[in-house]
OpenMM code with the backbone's topology and positions (N, CA, C; nanometers):
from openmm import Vec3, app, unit

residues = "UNK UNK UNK UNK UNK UNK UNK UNK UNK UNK UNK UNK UNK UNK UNK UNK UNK UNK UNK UNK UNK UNK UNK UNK UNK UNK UNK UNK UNK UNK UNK UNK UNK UNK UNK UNK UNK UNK UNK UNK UNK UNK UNK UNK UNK UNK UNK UNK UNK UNK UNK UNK UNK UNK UNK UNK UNK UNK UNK UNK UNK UNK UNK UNK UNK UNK UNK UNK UNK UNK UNK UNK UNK UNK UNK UNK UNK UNK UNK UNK UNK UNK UNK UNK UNK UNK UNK UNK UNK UNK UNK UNK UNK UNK UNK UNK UNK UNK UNK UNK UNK UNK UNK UNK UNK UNK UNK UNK UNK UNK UNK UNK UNK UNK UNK UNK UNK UNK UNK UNK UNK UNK UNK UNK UNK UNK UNK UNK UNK UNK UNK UNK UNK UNK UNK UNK UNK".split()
positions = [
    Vec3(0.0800, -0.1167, 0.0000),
    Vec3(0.0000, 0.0000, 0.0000),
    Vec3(0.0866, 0.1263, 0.0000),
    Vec3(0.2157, 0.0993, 0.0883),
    Vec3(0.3149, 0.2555, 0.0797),
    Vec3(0.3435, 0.2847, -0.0700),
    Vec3(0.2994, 0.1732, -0.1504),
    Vec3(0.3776, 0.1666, -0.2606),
    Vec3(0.2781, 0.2973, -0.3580),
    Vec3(0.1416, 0.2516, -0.3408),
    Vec3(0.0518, 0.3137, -0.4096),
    Vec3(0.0588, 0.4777, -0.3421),
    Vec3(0.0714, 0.4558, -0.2231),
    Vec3(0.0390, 0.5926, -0.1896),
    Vec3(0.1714, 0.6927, -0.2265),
    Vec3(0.2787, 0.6237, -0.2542),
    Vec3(0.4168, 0.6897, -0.2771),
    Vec3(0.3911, 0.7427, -0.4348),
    Vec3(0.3056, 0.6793, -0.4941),
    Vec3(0.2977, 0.6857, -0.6585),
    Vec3(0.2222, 0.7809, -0.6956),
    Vec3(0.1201, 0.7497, -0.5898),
    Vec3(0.0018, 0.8505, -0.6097),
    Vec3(0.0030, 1.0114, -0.5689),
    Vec3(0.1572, 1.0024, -0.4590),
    Vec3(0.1687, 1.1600, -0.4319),
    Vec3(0.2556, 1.1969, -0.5250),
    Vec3(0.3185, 1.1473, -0.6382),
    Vec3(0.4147, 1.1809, -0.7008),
    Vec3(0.3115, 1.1812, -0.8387),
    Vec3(0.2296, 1.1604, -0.8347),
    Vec3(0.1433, 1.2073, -0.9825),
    Vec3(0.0887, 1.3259, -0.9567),
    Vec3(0.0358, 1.3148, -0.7703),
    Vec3(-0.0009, 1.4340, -0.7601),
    Vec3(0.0532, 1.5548, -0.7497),
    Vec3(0.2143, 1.5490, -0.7391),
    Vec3(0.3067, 1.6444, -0.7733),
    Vec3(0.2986, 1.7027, -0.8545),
    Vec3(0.3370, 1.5645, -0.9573),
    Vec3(0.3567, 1.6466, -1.1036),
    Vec3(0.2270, 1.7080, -1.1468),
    Vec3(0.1107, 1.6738, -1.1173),
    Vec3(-0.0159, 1.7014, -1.1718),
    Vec3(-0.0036, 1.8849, -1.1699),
    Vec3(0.0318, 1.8952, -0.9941),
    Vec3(0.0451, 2.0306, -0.9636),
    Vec3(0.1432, 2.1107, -1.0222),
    Vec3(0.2787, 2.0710, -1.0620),
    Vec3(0.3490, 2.1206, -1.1138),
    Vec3(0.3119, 2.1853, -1.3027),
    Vec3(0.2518, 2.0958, -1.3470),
    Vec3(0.1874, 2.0933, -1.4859),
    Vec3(0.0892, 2.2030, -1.4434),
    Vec3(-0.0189, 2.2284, -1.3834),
    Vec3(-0.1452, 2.2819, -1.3621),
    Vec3(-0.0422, 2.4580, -1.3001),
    Vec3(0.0593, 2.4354, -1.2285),
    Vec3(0.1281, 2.5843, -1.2572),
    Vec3(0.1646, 2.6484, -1.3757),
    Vec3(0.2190, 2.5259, -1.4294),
    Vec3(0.2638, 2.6152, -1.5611),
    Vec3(0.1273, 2.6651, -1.6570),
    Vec3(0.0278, 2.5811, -1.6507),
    Vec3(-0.0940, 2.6149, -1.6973),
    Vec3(-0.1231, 2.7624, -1.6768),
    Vec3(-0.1030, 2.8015, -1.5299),
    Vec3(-0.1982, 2.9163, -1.4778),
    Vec3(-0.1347, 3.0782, -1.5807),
    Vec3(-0.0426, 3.0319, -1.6310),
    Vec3(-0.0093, 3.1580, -1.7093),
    Vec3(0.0982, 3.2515, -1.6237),
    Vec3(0.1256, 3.3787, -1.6322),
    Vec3(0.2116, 3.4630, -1.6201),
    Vec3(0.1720, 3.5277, -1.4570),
    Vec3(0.2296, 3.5701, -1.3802),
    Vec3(0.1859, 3.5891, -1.2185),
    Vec3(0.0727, 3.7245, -1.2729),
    Vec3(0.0421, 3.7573, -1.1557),
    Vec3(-0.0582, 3.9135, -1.1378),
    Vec3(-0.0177, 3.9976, -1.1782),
    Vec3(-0.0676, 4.0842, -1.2963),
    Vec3(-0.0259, 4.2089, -1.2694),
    Vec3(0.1144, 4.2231, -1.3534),
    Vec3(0.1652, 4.1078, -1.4331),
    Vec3(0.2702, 4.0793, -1.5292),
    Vec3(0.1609, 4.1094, -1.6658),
    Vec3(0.2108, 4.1903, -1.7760),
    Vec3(0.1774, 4.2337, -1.8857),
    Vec3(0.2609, 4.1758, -2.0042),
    Vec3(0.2257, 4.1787, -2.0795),
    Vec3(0.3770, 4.1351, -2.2045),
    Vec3(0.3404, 4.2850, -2.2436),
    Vec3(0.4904, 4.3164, -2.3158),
    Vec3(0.4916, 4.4551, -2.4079),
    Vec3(0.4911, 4.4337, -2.5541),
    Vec3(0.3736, 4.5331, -2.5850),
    Vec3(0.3821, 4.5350, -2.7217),
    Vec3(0.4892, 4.5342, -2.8132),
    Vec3(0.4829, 4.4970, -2.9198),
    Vec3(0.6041, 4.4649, -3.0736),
    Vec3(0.6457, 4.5634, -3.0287),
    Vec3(0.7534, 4.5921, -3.0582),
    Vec3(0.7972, 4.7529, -3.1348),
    Vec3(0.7569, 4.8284, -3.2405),
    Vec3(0.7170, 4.9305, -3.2141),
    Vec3(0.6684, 4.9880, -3.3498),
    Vec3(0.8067, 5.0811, -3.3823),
    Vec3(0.7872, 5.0737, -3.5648),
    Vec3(0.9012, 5.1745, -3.6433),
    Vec3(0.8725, 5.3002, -3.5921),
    Vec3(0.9988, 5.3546, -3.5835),
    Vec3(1.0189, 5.5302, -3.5046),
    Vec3(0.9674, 5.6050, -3.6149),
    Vec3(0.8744, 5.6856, -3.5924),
    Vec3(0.8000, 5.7560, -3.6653),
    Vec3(0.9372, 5.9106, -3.7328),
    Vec3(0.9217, 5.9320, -3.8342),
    Vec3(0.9723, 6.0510, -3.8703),
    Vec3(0.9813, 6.1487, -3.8150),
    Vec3(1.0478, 6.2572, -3.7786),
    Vec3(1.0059, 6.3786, -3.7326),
    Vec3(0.9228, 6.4750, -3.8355),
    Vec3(0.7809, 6.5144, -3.7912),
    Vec3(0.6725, 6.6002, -3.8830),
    Vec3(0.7735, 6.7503, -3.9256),
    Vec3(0.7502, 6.7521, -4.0128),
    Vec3(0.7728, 6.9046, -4.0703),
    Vec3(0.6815, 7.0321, -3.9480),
    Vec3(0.7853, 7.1380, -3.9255),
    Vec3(0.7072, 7.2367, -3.8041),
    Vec3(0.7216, 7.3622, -3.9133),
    Vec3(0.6090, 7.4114, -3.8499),
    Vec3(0.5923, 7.5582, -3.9035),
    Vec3(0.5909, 7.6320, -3.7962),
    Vec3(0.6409, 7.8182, -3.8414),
    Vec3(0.5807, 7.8974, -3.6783),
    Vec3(0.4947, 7.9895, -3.7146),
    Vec3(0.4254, 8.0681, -3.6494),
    Vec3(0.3278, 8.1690, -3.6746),
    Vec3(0.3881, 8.2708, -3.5300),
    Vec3(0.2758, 8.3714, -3.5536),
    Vec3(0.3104, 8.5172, -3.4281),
    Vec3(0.1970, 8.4662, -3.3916),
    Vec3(0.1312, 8.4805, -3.2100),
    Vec3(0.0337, 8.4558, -3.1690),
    Vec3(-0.0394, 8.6004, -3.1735),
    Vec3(-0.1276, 8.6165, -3.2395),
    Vec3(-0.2495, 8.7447, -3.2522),
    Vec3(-0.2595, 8.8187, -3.1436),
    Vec3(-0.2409, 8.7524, -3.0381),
    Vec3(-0.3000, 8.8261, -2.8902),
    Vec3(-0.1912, 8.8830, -2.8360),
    Vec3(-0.0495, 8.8001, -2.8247),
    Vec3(0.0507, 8.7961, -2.7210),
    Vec3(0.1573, 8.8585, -2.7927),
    Vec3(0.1880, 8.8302, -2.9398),
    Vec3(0.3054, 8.8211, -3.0033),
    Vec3(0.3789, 8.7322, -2.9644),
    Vec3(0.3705, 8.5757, -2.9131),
    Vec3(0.4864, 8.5006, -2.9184),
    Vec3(0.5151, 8.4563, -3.0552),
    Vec3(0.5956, 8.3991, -3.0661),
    Vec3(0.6329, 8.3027, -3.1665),
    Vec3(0.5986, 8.1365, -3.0949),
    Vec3(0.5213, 8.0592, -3.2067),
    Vec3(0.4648, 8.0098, -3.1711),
    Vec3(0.5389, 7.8984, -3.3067),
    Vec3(0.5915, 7.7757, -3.2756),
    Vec3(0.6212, 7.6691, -3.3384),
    Vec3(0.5216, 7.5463, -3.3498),
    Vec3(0.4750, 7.4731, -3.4718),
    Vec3(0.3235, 7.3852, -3.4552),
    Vec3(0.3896, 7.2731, -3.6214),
    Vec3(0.3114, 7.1487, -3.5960),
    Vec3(0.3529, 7.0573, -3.6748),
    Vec3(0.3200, 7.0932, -3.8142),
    Vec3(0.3568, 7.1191, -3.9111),
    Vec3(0.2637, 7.1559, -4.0003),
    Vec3(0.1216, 7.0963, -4.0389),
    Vec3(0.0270, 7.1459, -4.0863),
    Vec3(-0.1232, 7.0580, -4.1716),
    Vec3(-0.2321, 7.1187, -4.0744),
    Vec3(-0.2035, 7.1561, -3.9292),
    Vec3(-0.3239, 7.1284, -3.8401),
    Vec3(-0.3895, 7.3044, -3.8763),
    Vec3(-0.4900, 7.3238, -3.8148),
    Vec3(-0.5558, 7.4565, -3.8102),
    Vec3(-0.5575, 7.5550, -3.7438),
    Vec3(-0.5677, 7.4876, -3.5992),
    Vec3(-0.5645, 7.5312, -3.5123),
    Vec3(-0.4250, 7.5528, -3.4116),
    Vec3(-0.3932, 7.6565, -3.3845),
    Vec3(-0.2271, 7.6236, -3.2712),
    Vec3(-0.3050, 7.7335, -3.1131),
    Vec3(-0.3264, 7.6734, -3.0336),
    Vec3(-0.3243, 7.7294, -2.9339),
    Vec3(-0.1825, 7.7748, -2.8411),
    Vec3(-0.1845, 7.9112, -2.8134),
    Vec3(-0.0722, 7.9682, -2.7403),
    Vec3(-0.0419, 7.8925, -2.6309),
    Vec3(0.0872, 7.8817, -2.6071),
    Vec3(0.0912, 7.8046, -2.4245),
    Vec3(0.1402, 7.9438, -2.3567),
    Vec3(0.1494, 8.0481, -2.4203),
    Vec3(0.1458, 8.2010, -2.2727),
    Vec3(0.0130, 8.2368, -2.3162),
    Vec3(-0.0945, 8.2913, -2.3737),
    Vec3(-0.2124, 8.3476, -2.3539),
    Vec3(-0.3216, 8.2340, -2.3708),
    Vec3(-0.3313, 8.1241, -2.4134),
    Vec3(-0.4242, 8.0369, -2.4272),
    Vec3(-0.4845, 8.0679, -2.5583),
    Vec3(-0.4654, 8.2015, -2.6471),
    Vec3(-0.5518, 8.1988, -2.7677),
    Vec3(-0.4901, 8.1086, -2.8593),
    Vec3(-0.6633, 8.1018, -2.9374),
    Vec3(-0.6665, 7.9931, -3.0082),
    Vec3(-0.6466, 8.0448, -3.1837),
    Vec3(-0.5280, 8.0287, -3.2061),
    Vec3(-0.4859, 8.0856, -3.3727),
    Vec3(-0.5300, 7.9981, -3.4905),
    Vec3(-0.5669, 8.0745, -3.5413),
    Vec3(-0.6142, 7.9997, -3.7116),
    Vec3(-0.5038, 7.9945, -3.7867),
    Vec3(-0.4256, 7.9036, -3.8775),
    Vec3(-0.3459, 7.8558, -3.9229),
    Vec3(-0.3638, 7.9151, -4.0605),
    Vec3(-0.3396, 8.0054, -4.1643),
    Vec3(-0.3361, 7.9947, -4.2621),
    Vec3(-0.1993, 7.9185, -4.3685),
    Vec3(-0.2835, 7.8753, -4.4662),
    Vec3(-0.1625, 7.8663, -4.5469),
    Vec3(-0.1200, 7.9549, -4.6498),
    Vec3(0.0287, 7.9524, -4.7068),
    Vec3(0.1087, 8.0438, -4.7701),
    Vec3(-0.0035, 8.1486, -4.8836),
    Vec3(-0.1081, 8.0202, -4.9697),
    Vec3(-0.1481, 8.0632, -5.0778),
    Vec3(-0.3054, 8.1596, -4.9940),
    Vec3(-0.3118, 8.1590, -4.8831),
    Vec3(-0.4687, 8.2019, -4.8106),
    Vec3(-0.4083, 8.3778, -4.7371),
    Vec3(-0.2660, 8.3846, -4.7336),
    Vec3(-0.1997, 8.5251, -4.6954),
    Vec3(-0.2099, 8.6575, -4.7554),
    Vec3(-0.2182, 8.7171, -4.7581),
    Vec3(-0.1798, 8.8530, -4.7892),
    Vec3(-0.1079, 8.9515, -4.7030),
    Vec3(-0.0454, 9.0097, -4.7701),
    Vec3(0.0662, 9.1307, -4.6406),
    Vec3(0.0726, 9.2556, -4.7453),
    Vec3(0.0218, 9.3508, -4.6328),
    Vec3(0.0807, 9.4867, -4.6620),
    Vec3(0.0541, 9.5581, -4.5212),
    Vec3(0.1450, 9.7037, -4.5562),
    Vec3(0.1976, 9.7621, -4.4847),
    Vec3(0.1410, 9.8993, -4.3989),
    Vec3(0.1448, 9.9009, -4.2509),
    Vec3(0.0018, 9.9670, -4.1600),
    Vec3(0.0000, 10.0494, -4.2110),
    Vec3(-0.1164, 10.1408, -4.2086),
    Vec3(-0.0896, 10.2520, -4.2791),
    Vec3(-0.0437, 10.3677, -4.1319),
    Vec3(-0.0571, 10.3556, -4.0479),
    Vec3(-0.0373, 10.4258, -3.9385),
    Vec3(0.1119, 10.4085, -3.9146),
    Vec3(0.1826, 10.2937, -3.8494),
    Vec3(0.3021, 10.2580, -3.8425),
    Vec3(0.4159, 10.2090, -3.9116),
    Vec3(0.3860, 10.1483, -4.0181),
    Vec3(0.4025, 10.1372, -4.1760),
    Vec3(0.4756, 9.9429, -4.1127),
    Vec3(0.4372, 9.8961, -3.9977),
    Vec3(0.4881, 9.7543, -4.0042),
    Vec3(0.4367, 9.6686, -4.1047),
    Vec3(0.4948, 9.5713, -4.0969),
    Vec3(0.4304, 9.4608, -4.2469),
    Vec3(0.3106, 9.3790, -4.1506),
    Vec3(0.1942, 9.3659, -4.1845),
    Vec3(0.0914, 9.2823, -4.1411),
    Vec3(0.0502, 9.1947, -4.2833),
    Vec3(-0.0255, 9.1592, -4.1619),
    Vec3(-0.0556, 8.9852, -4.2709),
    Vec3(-0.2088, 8.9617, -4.2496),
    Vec3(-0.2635, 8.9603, -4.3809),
    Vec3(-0.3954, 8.9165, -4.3479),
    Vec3(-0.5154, 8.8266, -4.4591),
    Vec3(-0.6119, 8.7316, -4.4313),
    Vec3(-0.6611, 8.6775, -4.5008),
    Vec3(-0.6777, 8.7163, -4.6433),
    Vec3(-0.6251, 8.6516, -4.7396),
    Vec3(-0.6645, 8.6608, -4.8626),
    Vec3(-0.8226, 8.7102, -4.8979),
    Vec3(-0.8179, 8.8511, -4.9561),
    Vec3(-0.9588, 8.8435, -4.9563),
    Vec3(-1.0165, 8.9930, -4.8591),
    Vec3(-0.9925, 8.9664, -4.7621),
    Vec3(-1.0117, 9.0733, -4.6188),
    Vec3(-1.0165, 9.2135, -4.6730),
    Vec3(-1.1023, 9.2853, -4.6949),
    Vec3(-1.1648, 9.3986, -4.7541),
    Vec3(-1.0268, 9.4889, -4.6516),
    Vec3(-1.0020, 9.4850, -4.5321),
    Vec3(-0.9302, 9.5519, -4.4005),
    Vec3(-0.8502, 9.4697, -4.3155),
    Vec3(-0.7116, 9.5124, -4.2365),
    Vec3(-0.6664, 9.4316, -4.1791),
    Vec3(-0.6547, 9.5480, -4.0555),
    Vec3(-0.6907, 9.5096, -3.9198),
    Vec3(-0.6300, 9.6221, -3.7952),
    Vec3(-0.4821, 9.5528, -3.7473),
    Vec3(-0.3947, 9.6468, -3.7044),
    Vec3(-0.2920, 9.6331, -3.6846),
    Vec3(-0.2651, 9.5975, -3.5765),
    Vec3(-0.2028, 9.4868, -3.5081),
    Vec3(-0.1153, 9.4401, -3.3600),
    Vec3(-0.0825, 9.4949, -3.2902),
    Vec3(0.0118, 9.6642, -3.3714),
    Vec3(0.0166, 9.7428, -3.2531),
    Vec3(0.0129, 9.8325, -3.2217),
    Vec3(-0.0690, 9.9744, -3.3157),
    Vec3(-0.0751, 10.0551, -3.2993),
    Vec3(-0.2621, 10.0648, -3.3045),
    Vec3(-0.3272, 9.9565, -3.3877),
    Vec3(-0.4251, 9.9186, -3.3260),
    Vec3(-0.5226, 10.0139, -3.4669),
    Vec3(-0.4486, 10.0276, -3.5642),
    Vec3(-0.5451, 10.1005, -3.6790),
    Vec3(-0.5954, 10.0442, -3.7510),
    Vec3(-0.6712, 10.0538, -3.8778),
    Vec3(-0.7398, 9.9586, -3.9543),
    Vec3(-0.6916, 10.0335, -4.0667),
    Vec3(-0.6424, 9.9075, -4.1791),
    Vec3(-0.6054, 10.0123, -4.3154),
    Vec3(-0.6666, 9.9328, -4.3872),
    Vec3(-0.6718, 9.9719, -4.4603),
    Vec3(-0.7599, 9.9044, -4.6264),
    Vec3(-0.7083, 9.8539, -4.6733),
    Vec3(-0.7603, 9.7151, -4.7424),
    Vec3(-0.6829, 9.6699, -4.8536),
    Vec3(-0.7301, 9.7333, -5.0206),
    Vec3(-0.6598, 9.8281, -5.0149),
    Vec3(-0.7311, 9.8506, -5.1761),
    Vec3(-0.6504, 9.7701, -5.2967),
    Vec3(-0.7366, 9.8062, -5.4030),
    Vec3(-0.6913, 9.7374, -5.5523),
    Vec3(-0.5715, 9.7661, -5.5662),
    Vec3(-0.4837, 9.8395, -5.5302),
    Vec3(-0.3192, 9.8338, -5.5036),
    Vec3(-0.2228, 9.6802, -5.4352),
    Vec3(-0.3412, 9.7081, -5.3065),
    Vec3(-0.2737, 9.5426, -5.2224),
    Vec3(-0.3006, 9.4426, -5.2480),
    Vec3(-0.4003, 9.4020, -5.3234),
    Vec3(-0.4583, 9.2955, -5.3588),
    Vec3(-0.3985, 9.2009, -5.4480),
    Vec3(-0.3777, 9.0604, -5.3813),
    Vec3(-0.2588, 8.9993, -5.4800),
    Vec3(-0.3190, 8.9402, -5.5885),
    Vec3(-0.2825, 8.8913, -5.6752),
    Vec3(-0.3274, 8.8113, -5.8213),
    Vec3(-0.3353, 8.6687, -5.7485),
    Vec3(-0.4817, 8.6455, -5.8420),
    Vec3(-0.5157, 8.5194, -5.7980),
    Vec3(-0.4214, 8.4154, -5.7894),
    Vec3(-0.4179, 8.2783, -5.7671),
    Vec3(-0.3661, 8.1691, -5.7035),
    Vec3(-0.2976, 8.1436, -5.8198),
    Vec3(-0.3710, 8.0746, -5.9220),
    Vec3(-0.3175, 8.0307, -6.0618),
    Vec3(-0.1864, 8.1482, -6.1387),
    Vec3(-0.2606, 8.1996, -6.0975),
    Vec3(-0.1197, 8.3701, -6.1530),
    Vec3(0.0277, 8.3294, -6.0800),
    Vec3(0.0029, 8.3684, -5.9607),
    Vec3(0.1092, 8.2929, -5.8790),
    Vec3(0.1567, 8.2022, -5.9344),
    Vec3(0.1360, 8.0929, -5.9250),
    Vec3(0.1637, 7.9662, -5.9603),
    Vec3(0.2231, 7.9532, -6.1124),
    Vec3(0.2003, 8.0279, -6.1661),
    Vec3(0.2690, 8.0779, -6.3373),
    Vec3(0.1647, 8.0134, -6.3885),
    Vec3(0.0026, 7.9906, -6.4071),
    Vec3(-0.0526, 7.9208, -6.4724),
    Vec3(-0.1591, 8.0033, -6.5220),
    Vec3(-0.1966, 8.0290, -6.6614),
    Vec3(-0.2831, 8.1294, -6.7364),
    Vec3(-0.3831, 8.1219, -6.6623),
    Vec3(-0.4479, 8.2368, -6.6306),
    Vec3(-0.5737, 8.2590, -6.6026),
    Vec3(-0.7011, 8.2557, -6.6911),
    Vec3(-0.7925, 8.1703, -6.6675),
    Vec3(-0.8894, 8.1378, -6.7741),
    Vec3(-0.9614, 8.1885, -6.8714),
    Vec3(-0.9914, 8.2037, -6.9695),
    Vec3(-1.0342, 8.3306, -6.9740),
    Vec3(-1.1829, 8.3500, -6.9610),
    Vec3(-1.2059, 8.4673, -6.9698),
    Vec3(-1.3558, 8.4791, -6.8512),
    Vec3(-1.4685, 8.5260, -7.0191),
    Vec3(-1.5659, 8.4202, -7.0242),
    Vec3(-1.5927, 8.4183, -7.1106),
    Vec3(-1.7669, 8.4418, -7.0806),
    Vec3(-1.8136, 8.5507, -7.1590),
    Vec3(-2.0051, 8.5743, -7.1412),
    Vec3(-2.0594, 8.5385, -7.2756),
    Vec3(-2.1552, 8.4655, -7.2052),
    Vec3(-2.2467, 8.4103, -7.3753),
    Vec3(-2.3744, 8.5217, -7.3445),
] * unit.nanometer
topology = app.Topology()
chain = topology.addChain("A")
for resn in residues:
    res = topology.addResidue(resn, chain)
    for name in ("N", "CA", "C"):
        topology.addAtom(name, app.Element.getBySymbol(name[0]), res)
């Protein structure tokens, strides 16, 4: 009978030993994800913040760049959506929406006109590409 019971605690060993390795990885043990490929560094653009005047550095593409000294929230234009001319009060260079009948100035706080002087040639002009021609039936 010692014989059986000697056999029988040694299956029941191993039984237990097998049924650990079963239970998987301890508590609270994670595996880490693959590695992922190191992403590129994005192309940055900067803008002036409207409110504060910082200079303000942002990834290029997005719209929006919020200031980290005033919290305002800046609209992103791009190169071809710009226009610049010069205050008429202080004579600094400002910048303003393509289009914008008026731009007020940052810092002397005037409003000048954009007249048919400032007004740049459409997109395609730029771009060296004939402008269509504008045709009435």
């Amino acid at each position: 009978m010692e014989r059986t019971e000697s056999k029988e605690a040694e299956e029941k060993e191993k039984k237990e030993e097998e049924d650990e390795d079963d239970e998987g990885p301890p508590p609270g043990w994670q595996s880490l994800p693959p590695p992922t490929q190191p992403q590129p560094p994005s192309e940055f653009a900067q803008l002036v913040c409207g409110s504060c005047h910082q200079l303000l550095s942002y990834p290029q593409g997005v719209r929006h760049v919020k200031c980290s000294c005033c919290q305002t929230v800046n609209f992103v234009l791009e190169a071809h959506q710009v226009g610049v001319v010069k205050c008429g009060s202080c004579a600094i260079l400002l910048m303003y929406h393509y289009g914008a009948p008026s731009v007020k100035c940052s810092s002397c706080r005037s409003v000048t006109e954009i007249g048919a002087h400032n007004k740049r040639p459409p997109w395609s002009v730029q771009q060296g590409q004939p402008t269509p021609p504008n045709t009435v039936h």
